[in-house]
C-alpha positions in Angstrom: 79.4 172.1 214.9 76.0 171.3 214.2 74.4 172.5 211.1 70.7 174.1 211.8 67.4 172.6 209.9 65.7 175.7 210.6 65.3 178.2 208.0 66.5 182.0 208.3 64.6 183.1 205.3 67.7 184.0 203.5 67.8 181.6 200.6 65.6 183.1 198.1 64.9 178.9 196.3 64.1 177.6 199.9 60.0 177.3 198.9 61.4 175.7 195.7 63.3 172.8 197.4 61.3 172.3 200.7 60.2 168.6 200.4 56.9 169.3 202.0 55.8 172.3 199.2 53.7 169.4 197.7 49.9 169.7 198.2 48.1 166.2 198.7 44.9 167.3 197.8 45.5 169.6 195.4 48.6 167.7 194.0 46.4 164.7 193.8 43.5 165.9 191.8 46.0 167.3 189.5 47.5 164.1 189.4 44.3 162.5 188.4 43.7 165.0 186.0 47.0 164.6 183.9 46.6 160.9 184.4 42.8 161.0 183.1 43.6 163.2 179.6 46.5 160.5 178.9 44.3 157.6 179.1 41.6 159.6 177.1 44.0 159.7 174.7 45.8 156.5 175.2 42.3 154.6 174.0 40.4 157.3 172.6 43.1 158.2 169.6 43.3 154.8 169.1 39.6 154.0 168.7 39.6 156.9 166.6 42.4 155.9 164.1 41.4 152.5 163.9 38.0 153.7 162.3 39.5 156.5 160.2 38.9 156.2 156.4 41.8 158.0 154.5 44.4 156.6 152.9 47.5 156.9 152.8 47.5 157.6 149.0 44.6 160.4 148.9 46.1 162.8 151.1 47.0 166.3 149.3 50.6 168.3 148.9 51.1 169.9 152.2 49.1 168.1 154.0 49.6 165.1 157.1 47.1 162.5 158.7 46.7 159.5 160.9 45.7 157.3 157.8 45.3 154.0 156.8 48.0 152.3 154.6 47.5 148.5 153.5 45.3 147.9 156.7 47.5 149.1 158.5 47.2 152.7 160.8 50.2 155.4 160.3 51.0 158.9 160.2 51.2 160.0 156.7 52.4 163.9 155.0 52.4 164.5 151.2 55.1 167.7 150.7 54.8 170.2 148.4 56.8 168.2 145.8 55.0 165.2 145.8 56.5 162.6 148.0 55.0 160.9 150.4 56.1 160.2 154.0 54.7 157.2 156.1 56.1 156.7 160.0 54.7 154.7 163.3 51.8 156.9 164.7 52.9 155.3 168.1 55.0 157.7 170.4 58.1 156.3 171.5 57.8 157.8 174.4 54.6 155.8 176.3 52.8 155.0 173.2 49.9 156.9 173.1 49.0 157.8 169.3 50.9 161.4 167.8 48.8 163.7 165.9 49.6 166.0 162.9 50.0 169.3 163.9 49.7 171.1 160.3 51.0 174.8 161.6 54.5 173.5 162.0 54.5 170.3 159.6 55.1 168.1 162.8 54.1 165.1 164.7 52.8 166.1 168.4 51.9 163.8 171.4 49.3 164.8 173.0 49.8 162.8 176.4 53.4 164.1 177.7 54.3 166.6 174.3 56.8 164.9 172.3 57.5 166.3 168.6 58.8 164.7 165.8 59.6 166.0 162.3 57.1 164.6 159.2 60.2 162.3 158.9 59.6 160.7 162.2 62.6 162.4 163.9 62.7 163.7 167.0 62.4 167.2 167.9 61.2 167.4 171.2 61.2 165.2 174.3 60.3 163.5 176.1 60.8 160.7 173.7 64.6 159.9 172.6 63.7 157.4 169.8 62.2 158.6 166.3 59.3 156.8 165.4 59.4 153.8 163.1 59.6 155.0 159.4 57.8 152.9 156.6 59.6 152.4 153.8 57.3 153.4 150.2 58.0 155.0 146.6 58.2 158.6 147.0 55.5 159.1 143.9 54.3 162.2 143.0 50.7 163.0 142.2 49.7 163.0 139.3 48.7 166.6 138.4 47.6 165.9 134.7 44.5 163.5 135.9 41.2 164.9 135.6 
């Protein structure tokens, strides 16, 4: 018995899985779009960080930055008690450069949305690999300085 290609309407995911629901023009400005705002900030975040001015060392309880530390550009948080936290700023993902996101304490890609924890862990794909964490003295500030 011969099974028919024709469709009787019935199957309410049938627009879902045709293979021809695709668009080629307006799939492909879209397309170009996405592809556009992840170079942007492929290059741009990293011309950006590479010119930033704050280090590591001067950033505030509560509060997280792309930063410099020894020459070097990272993602750094201060918590509330002190300690400091230093990881890659490179998404494991594709690599484009994470951002802070201060509202929930986290690391955010801004090309394809991977989140990581101020720890570097993962908390959201796409990206299966934490970011590298560097290794520092977990020193509180010093709240009797002047």
């Amino acid at each position: 018995r011969q099974v028919s290609t024709q469709s009787t309407g019935s199957n309410p995911w049938e627009k879902l899985l045709d293979a021809t629901r695709w668009d080629i023009i307006h799939g492909g400005v879209e397309l170009v779009h996405t592809n556009i705002h992840v170079a942007k900030h492929f290059i741009g975040d990293r011309i950006e960080h590479a010119m930033t001015n704050t280090d590591i060392e001067d950033l505030v309880r509560g509060a997280g930055a792309v930063c410099s530390m020894k020459g070097k550009t990272v993602g750094g948080y201060r918590d509330e008690d002190g300690n400091l936290y230093a990881v890659s700023c490179v998404c494991t993902h594709l690599g484009c450069h994470v951002q802070w996101n201060q509202a929930e304490k986290s690391w955010d890609c801004p090309c394809h949305g991977s989140r990581f924890s101020y720890e570097g862990k993962v908390l959201h794909g796409p990206a299966v690999s934490d970011l590298d964490v560097y290794l520092l003295p977990n020193t509180p500030i010093d709240t009797t300085a002047n």
